[in-house]
N, C-alpha and C positions, 0 to 999 in steps of 0.2 A: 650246359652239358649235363648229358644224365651217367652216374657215377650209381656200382654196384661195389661192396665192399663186405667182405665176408670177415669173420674174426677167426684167429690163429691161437685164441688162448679162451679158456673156460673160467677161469679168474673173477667174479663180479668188477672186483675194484679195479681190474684191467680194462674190464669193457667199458666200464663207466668210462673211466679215461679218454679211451678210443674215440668216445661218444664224444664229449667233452671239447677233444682236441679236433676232433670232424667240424664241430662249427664254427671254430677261427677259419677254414677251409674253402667255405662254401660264397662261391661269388655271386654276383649277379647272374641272372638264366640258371643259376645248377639246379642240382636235384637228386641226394644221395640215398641210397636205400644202404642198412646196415643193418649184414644179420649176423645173431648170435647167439652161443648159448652160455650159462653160467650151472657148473655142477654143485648140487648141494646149496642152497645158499637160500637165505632168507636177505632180502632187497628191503628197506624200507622208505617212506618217502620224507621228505627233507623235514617236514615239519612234524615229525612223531615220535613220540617219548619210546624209546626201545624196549624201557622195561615195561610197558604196556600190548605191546603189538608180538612178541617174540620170546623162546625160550634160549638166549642168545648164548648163553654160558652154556648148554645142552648140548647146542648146535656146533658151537665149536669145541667140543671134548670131543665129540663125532665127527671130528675133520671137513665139517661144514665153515663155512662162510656168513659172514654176516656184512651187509654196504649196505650204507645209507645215499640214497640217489639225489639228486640235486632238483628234480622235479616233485609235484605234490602230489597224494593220493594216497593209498594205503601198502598194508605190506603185504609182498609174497611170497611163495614158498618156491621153488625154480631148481629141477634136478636136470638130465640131458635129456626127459624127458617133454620138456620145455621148449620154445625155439624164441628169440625175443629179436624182433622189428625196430630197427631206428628210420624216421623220416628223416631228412634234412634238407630242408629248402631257402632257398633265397625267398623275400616274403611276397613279391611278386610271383612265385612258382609256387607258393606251399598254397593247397588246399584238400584241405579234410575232404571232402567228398569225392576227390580223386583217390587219395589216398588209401581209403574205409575200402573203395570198389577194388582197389588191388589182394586187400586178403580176402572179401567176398569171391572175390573169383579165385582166387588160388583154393578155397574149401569147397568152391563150387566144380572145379575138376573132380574133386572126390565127392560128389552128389549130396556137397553140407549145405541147405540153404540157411543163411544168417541173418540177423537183425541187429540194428545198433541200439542199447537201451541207454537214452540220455546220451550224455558224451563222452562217455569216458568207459562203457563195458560194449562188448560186442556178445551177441546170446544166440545158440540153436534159436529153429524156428518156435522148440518145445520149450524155449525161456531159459537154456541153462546156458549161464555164462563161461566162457573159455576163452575169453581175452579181455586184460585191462589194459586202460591207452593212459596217457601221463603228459602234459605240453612245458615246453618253455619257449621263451624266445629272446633272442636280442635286436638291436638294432638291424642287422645283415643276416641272422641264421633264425629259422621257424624251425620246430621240433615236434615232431608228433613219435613215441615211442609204447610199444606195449608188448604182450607175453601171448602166445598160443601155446593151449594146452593141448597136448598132443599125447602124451601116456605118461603124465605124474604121480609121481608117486603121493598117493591120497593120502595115505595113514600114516607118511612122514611129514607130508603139510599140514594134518590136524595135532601132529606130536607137536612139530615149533610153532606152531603158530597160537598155541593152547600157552598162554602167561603163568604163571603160579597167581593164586588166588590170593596173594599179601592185603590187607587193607591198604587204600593208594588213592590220593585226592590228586591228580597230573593235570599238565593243561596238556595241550600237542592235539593232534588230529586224530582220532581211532578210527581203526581200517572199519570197513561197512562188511561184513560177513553174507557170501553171498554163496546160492546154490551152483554149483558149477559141477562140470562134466569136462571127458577125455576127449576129442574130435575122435580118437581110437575105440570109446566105445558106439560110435556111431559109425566109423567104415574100418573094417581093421587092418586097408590096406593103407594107409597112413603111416608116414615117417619122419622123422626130425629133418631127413635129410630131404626127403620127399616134398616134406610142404617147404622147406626152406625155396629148393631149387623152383617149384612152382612158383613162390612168390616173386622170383628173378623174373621166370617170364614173365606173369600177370604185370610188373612193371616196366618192362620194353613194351609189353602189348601195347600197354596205355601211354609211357611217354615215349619211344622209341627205343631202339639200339643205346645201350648203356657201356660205357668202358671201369675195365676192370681198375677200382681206385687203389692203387699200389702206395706204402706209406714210406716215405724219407728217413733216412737217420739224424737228421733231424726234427724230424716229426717224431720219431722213437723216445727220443730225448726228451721231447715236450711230452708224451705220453708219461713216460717215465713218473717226472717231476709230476706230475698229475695223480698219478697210480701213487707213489708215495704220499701225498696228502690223505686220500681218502682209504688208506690202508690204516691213518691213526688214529689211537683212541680220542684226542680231543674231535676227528671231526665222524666215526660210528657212533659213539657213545655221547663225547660230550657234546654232539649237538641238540642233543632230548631240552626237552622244556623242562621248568623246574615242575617240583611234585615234593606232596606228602609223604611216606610214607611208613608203616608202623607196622612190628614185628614181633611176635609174642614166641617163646620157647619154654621149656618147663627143661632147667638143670638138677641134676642131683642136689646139688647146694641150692639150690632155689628156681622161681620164675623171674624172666627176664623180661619187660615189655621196653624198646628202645621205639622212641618216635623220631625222624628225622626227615627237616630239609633238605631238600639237593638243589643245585642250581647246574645246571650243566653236569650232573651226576656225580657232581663231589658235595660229601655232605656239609652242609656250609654251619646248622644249627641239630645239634643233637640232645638229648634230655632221656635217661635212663633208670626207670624204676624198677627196684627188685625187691624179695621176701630175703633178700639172704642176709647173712648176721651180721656180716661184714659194710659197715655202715660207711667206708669210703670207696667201693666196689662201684659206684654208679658214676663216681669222679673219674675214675682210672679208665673205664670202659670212653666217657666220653674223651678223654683224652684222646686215646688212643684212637679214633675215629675222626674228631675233631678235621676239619681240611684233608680228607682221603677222598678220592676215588670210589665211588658207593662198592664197586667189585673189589675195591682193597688191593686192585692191578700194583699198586703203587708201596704196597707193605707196610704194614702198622703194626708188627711184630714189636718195633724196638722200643715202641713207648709202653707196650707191656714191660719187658725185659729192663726196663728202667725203674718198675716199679721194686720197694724193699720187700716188702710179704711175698715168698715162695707162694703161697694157696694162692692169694689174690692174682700175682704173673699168672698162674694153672689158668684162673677162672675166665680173665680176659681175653687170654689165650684159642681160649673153649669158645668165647664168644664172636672173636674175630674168627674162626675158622667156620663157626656156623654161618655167621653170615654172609665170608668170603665164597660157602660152597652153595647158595638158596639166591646170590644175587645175581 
């Protein structure tokens, strides 16, 4: 059966879900198309260090989003100006070159001729990329998922997606930085809703008549449970690969340089040197970090506030809040 299925929420860690729970779904002979969009949101892919790829803590002070996706490849930036593609087929029915010709011809209604570069980016005919694709699959469900850019916002995806310059030795995959373009500045009759609805056709064209895929309330429920995983901090943040990282400041009382391990983003080994006069200030500092959370989501307040010296509490203080507000 050929299955169209539009989303009902703007949410990343919703759609993921959606995505997610589509493929316990999907039988023998199906064939789901799944469209969607995510407001504000930087996406990354499973295997990438977040504080590499993203200005995550930026992003959400700004009522942005931040999901880590369960397939590979790099990260994006995705406002409504976006429209993002799920394939899902039985592995009998999934094929890429089916697949590819459904958004070729839906950009080909609007007079865009396209090119696939490698496997994983699609490019104007002029080489500028505006859509990446992402696979997984299981035994019963094939996945083919990616983004058309349609009118995003540029100088918010080069804001997040721009890391702070920290010194930082990480393992994880970094995104490949590439030139890319709107479909919008190429025809400017182009719309989220426009190319969406096109791509409905372009896939009845090529597989048939498609029925509308309606979700269960117990399908809700499994969504649910799905959406709460990938909404926490162990599986956004602590799924990063371990990494170096090292931080220099200049305090009134002194310079700070802290070097620290993360394993999963909690700092597992920390080592703190300073100019300041206070010769047990580098003990208290690692204390107080020691098994945190690198963003300090988790509070390390009180192992200052356990400290006897009023200045030394200030100084620790001062340091956990700088680093609580740069990570």
């Amino acid at each position: 059966m050929n299955y169209i299925i539009w989303a009902e929420s703007n949410d990343p860690r919703y759609n993921l879900a959606v995505e997610a729970h589509l493929q316990t779904l999907v039988k023998e002979g199906d064939v789901i198309l799944y469209l969607w969009q995510n407001e504000h949101t930087v996406v990354i892919g499973k295997n990438q260090n977040i504080l590499k790829e993203c200005r995550a803590r930026l992003l959400e002070e700004e009522g942005g989003y931040v999901a880590r996706r369960t397939t590979g490849g790099g990260a994006v930036y995705q406002d409504m100006g976006n429209v993002c593609f799920t394939f899902l087929a039985s592995p009998e029915m999934y094929d890429l070159k089916r697949q590819s010709g459904i958004i070729a011809d839906a950009c080909g209604f609007y007079g865009i001729e396209t090119q696939a570069s490698g496997r994983n980016d699609i490019l104007t005919k002029e080489g500028l990329k505006f859509s990446g694709n992402a696979y997984s699959k299981t035994a019963s469900c094939n996945v083919q998922h990616g983004t058309l850019m349609v009118d995003v916002d540029k100088e918010r995806m080069t804001r997040y997606l721009t890391p702070s310059k920290e010194k930082m030795k990480a393992k994880g995959v970094d995104s490949v930085r590439s030139r890319v373009c709107n479909l919008r500045d190429l025809n400017q009759e182009i719309t989220t809703q426009g190319i969406m609805e096109q791509m409905a056709e372009s896939f009845q064209k090529e597989y048939g008549t498609a029925q509308i895929l309606k979700l269960s309330r117990e399908d809700q429920e499994k969504i649910r449970q799905i959406y709460e995983s990938y909404c926490s901090w162990e599986w956004v943040y602590g799924q990063s690969p371990a990494c170096e990282i090292i931080h220099q400041k200049r305090f009134g009382w002194g310079e700070v340089e802290i070097q620290m391990h993360l394993e999963n983003l909690v700092i597992k080994e920390i080592k703190v040197y300073t100019d300041a006069l206070d010769i047990g200030l580098p003990q208290a500092i690692e204390k107080a970090f020691r098994g945190r959370r690198y963003d300090l989501s988790d509070a390390a307040t009180d192992a200052a506030e356990g400290e006897s010296a009023i200045e030394r509490q200030k100084q620790v203080k001062e340091v956990i809040d700088w680093i609580a507000e740069i990570s």
